[in-house]
C-alpha positions in Angstrom: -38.4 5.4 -21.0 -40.1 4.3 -17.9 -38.8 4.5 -14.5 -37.8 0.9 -14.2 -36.2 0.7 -17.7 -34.1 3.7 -16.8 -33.0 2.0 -13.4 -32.0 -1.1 -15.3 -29.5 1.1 -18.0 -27.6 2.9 -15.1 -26.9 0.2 -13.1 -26.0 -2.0 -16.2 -23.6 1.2 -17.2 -22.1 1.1 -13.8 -23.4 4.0 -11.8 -23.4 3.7 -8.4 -26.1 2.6 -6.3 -26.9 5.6 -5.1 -27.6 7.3 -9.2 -29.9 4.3 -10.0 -31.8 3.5 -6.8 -33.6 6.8 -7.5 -34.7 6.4 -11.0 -35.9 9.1 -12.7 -36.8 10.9 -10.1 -33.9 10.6 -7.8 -31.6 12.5 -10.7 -34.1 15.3 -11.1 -33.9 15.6 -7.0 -30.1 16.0 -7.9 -29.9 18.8 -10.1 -32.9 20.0 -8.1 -30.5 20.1 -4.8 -27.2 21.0 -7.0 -29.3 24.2 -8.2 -30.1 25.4 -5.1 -26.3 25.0 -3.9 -25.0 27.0 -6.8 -27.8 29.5 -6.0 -26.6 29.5 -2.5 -23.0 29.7 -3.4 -21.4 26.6 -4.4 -18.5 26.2 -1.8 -17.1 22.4 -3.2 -14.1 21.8 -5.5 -14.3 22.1 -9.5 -14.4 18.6 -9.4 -17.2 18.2 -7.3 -19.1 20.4 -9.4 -18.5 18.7 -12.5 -19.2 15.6 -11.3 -22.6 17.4 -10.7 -23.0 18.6 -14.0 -22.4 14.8 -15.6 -26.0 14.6 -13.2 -27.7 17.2 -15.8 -26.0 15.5 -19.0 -27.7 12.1 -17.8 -30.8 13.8 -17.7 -30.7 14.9 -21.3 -29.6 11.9 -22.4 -32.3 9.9 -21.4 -34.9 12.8 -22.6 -35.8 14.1 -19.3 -34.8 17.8 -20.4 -38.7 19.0 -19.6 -38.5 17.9 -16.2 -35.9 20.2 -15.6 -36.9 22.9 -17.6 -37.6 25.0 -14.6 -34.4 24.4 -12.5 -32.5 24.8 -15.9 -33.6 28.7 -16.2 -32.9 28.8 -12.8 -29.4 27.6 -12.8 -28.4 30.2 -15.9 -29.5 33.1 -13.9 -26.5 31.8 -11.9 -24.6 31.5 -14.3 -21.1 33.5 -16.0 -20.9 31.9 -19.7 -17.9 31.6 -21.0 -16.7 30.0 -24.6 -14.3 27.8 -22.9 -16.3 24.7 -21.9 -16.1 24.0 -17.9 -16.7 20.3 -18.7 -17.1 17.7 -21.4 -20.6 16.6 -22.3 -21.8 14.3 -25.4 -25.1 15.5 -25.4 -26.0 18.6 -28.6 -27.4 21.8 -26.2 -25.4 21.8 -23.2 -25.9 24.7 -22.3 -24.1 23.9 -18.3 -21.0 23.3 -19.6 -20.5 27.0 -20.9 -20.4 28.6 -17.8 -19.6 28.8 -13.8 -21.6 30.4 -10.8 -21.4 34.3 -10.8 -21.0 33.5 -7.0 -18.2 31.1 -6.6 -17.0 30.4 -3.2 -14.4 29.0 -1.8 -12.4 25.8 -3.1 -14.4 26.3 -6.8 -13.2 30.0 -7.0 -9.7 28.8 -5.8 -10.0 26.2 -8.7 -11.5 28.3 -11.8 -9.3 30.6 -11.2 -6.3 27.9 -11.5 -8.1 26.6 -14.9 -8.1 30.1 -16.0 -11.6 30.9 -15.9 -11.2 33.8 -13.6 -8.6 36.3 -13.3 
């Protein structure tokens, strides 16, 4: 799918103009940045971080998966897996759904541990 095409679908499916201006390159600079901040220690709210992981999901879903090949190996060395999903994804593979930073800080530690994924 080019860059254009790709444009055209998320701001016909509603994304904010901020999602779509990028293109394809603007998501991959997402999950590029949301990787380093869970490698940092990913200080936000649950919410806040699944609304970072629907970033990932868009990416598979329109095939950009190799792109991110990198950044994914990356962000499962930070990982805890856990059979519980963390989030709800449509896409077959998802692999950053099963699992939250071994480093949680702050309001997401708070918050997995209120939704039972830490004690």
């Amino acid at each position: 799918m080019k860059d254009a095409e790709v444009k055209q679908l998320l701001k016909s499916e509603g994304y904010p103009e901020h999602v779509w201006k990028g293109g394809k390159k603007g998501l991959v600079e997402k999950w590029a940045k949301f990787v380093e901040e869970v490698e940092a220690g990913y200080r936000l709210t649950l919410e806040d971080y699944r609304n970072d992981l629907d970033v990932r999901s868009l990416i598979a879903r329109l095939g950009l998966d190799e792109e991110v090949a990198e950044l994914d190996e990356r962000f499962r060395r930070c990982l805890v897996f856990s059979a519980k999903a963390i989030w709800e994804c449509d896409q077959p593979h998802a692999f950053w759904i099963y699992g939250y930073p071994k480093n949680a800080r702050g309001e997401l530690k708070k918050d997995l541990r209120a939704e039972g994924f830490l004690s």
